[in-house]
C-alpha positions in Angstrom: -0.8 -5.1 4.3 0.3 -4.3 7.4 3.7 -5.9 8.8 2.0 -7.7 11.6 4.7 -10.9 12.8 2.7 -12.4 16.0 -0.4 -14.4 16.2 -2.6 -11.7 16.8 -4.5 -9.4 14.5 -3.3 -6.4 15.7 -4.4 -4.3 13.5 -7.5 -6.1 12.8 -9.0 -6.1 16.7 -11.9 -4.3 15.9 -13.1 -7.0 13.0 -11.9 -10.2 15.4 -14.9 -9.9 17.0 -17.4 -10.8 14.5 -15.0 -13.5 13.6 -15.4 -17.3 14.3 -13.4 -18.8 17.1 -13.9 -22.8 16.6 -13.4 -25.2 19.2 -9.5 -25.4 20.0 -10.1 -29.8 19.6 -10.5 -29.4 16.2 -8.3 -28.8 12.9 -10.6 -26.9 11.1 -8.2 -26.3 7.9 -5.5 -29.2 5.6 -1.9 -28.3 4.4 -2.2 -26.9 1.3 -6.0 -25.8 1.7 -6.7 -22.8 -0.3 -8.4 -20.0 2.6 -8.8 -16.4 3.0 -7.3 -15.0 5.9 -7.3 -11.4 7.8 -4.2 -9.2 7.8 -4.4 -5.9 9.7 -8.1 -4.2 8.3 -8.0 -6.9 4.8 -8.6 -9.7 3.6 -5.9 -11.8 1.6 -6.1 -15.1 -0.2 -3.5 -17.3 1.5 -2.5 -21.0 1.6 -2.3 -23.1 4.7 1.4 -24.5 4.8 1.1 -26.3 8.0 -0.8 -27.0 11.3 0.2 -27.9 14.8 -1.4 -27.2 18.2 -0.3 -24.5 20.2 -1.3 -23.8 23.7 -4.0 -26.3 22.9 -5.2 -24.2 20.3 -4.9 -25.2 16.4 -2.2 -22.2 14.9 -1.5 -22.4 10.8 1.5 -21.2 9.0 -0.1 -19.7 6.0 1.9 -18.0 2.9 -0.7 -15.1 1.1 -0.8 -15.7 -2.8 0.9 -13.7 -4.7 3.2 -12.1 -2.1 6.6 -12.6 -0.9 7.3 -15.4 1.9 8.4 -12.8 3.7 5.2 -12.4 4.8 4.3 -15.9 5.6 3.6 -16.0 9.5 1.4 -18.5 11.9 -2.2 -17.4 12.8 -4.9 -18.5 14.8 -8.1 -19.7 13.6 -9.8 -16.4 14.3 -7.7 -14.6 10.9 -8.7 -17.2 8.9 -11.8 -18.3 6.8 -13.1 -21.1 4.2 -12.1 -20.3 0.6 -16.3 -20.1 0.1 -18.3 -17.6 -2.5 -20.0 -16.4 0.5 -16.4 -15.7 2.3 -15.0 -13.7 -0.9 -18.2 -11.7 -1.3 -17.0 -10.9 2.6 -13.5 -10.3 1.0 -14.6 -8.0 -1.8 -17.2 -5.7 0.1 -14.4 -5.1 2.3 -11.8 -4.2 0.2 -14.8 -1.7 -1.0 -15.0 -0.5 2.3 -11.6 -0.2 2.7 -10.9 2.0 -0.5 -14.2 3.8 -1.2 -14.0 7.4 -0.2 -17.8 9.3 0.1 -18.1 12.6 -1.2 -19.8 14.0 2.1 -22.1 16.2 -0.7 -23.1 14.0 -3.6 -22.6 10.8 -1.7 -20.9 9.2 -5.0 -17.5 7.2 -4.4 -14.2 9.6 -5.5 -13.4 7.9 -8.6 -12.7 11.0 -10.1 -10.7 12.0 -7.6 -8.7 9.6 -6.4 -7.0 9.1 -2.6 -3.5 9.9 -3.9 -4.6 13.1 -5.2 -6.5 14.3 -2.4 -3.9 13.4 0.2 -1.5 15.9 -2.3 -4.0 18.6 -2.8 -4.2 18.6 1.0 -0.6 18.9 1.9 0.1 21.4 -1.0 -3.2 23.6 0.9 -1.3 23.6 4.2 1.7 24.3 3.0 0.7 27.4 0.7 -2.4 28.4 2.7 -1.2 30.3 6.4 -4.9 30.1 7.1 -6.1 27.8 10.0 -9.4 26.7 7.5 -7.0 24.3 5.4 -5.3 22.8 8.9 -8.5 22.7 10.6 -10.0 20.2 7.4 -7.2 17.9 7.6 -7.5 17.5 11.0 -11.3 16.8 11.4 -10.4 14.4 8.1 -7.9 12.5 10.6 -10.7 12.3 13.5 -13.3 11.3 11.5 -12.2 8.4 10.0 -13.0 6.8 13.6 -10.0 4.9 14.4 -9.0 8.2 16.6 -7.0 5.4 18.5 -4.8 5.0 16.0 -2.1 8.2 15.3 0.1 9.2 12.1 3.2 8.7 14.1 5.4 9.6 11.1 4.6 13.2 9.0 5.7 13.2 5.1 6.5 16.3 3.7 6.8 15.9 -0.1 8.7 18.2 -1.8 6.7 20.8 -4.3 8.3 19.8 -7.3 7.5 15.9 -6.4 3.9 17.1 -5.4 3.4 18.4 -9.0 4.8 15.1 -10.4 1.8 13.4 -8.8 -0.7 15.8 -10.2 0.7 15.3 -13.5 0.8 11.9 -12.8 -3.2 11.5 -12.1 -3.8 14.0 -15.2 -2.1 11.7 -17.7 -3.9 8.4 -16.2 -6.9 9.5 -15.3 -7.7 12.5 -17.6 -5.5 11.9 -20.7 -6.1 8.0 -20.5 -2.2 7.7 -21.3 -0.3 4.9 -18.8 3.6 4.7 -17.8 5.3 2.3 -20.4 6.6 -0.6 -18.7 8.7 -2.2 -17.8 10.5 1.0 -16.1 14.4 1.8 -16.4 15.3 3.0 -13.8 12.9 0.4 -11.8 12.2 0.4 -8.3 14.9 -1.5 -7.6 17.2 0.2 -9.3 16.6 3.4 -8.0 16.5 1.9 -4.4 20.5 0.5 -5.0 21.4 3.9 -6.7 20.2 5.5 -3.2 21.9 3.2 -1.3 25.0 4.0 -3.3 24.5 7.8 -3.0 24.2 7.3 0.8 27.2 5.2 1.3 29.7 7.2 -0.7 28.2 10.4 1.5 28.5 8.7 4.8 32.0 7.1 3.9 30.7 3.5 4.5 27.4 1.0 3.9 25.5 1.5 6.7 22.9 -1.0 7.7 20.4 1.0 9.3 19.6 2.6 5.7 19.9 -0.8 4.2 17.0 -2.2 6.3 14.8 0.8 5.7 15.2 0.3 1.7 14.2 -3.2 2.2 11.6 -2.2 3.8 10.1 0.0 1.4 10.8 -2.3 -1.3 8.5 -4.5 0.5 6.0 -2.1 1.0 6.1 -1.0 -2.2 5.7 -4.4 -3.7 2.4 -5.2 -0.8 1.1 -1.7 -1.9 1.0 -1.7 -5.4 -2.4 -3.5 -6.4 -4.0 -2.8 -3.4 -3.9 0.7 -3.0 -1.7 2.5 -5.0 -3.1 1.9 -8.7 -5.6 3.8 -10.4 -8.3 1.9 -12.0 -7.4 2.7 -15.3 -4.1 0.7 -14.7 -5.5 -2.5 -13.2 -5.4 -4.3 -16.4 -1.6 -3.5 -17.2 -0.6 -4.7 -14.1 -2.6 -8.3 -14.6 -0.4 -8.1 -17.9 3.2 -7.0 -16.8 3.1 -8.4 -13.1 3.0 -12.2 -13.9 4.4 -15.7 -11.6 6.4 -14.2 -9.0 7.9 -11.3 -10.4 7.8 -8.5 -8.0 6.7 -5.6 -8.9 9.5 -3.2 -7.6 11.5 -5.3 -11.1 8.3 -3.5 -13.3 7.4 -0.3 -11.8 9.8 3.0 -11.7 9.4 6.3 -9.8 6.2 7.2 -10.8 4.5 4.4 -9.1 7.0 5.0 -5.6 6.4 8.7 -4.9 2.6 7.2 -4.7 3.8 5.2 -2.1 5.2 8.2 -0.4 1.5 9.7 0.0 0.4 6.5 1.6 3.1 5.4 4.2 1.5 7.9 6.8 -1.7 5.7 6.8 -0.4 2.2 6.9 2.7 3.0 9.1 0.2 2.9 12.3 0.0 -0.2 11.9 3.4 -1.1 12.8 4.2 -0.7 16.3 7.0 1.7 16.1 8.7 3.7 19.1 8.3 7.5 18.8 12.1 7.9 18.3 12.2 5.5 15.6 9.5 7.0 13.8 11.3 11.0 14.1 14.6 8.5 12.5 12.2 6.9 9.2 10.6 10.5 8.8 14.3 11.6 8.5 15.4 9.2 6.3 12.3 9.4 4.0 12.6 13.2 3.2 16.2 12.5 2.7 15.3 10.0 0.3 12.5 11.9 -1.5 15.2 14.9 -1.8 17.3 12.2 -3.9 14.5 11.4 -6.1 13.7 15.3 -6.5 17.3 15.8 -7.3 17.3 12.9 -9.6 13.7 13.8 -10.8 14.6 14.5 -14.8 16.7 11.2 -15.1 13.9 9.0 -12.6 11.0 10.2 -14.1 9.4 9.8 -17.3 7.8 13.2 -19.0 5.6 11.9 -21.2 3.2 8.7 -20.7 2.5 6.2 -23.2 -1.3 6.7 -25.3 -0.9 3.5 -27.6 -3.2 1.6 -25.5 -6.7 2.9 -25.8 -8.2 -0.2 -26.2 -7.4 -1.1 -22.6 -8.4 2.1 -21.7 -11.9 1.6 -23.0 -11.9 -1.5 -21.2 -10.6 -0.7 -17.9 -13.3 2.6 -18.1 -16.3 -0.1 -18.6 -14.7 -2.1 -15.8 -14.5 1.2 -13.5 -18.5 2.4 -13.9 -19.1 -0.9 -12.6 -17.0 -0.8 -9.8 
């Protein structure tokens, strides 16, 4: 998701359209009704805490399932829908829509290749490739995705050592059907505090600034996880380990948050950040995946776990579906 805090789907303007806007007279969802409700370009299952009339319009203050109440915020009617079969087949086709990627030759969704990899394989091109073919790929990729409106205002540049991590990474997930043991130690967490550690004893006090951005990225990181930074092939171990309300950043280690690293760029845009701020987070984010590269033998696992081929098998039979 997104980290929109006002009324309005910011990031979701182009879908409010087709959505219904019911007379303001009328309380169209109950406290403690199960809907589904928009947040920036997706569709999240959410429960109505409360209603009251705002500016003669009905507002809800709805918490999303399964995510922290940080999150919770008031909507309009427009971001919300009935909990209906009809409304989560809208839900699922698009989530689809949202993560598919075409190839532009066969036509067949990337499942072999997944987003996380591409986005590596085209950084690593740029930066060992002085040829303008590479650039000129990644920057029609940027245009086409027809939200031109929308810019990358902050530019990741993972380290080359880090970059190979993630290509091992996919390899053992996705090729050697092998998944990283969990829980982690170091977890997320963990390795967030060790940073802030590092930092302070560097800078000669605990600054706040750096404090705010680790929240952050916990945050992200714990918003991120199912949605877009799993392989398919993990799906199941997360239903498994991630259970209640534990979050996720208390499971996962530093495999799963240099993934993270490769999607920041895209959901970033959809947090209205000043130009200067975003120069500061790039900054601080190659600073912090310079600690996790000088760290990477103690943060990072070499070898992934193959015990589990029967939920491989049945992960793979859940994938040719998808």
């Amino acid at each position: 998701m997104g980290s929109s805090k006002d009324d309005s789907a910011t990031d979701g303007d182009k879908s409010t359209a087709n959505r219904r806007r019911p007379d303001s007279t009328s309380n169209l969802y109950s406290d403690g009704e199960k809907v589904l409700a928009y947040h920036g370009p997706r569709i999240y299952e959410a429960k109505v805490q409360k209603a009251e009339i705002r500016k003669n319009e009905w507002k809800y203050f709805v918490h999303y399932l399964g995510w922290n109440k940080n999150w919770d915020e008031w909507v309009g009617v427009d971001r919300l829908m009935k909990y209906t079969d009809e409304n989560i087949q809208k839900q699922q086709a698009l989530d689809k829509k949202q993560g598919a990627e075409k190839n532009p030759k066969s036509g067949r969704s990337s499942h072999a290749k997944p987003k996380i990899l591409n986005d590596v394989k085209v950084e690593k091109e740029d930066v060992k490739s002085s040829g303008a073919k590479g650039k000129k790929r990644k920057s029609d990729s940027s245009t086409e995705k027809g939200n031109a409106s929308v810019e990358k205002p902050v530019k990741i540049q993972i380290p080359s050592t880090l970059k190979k991590q993630l290509v091992d990474d996919w390899e053992f997930v996705n090729h050697q059907d092998k998944l990283v043991k969990l829980p982690r130690s170091p977890n997320v967490d963990d390795i967030l505090a060790k940073y802030l550690e590092y930092r302070s004893k560097k800078d000669g006090m605990m600054t706040d600034a750096v404090g705010e951005i680790l929240k952050g990225l916990r945050c992200y990181f714990d918003r991120a996880l199912p949605v877009i930074l799993l392989y398919n092939k993990e799906r199941k171990q997360f239903q498994e380990s991630v259970t209640d309300n534990v979050s996720p950043s208390t499971i996962y280690g530093a495999e799963h948050l240099l993934r993270l690293f490769v999607k920041l760029p895209e959901l970033l845009p959809y947090v209205n950040i000043e130009e200067d701020l975003a120069m500061r987070l790039q900054q601080k984010f190659l600073d912090f995946l310079k600690f996790l590269q000088k760290n990477q033998t103690s943060f990072f696992i070499s070898s992934y776990d193959g015990s589990k081929d029967s939920d491989s098998s049945a992960v793979r039979g859940k994938t040719s579906q998808e």
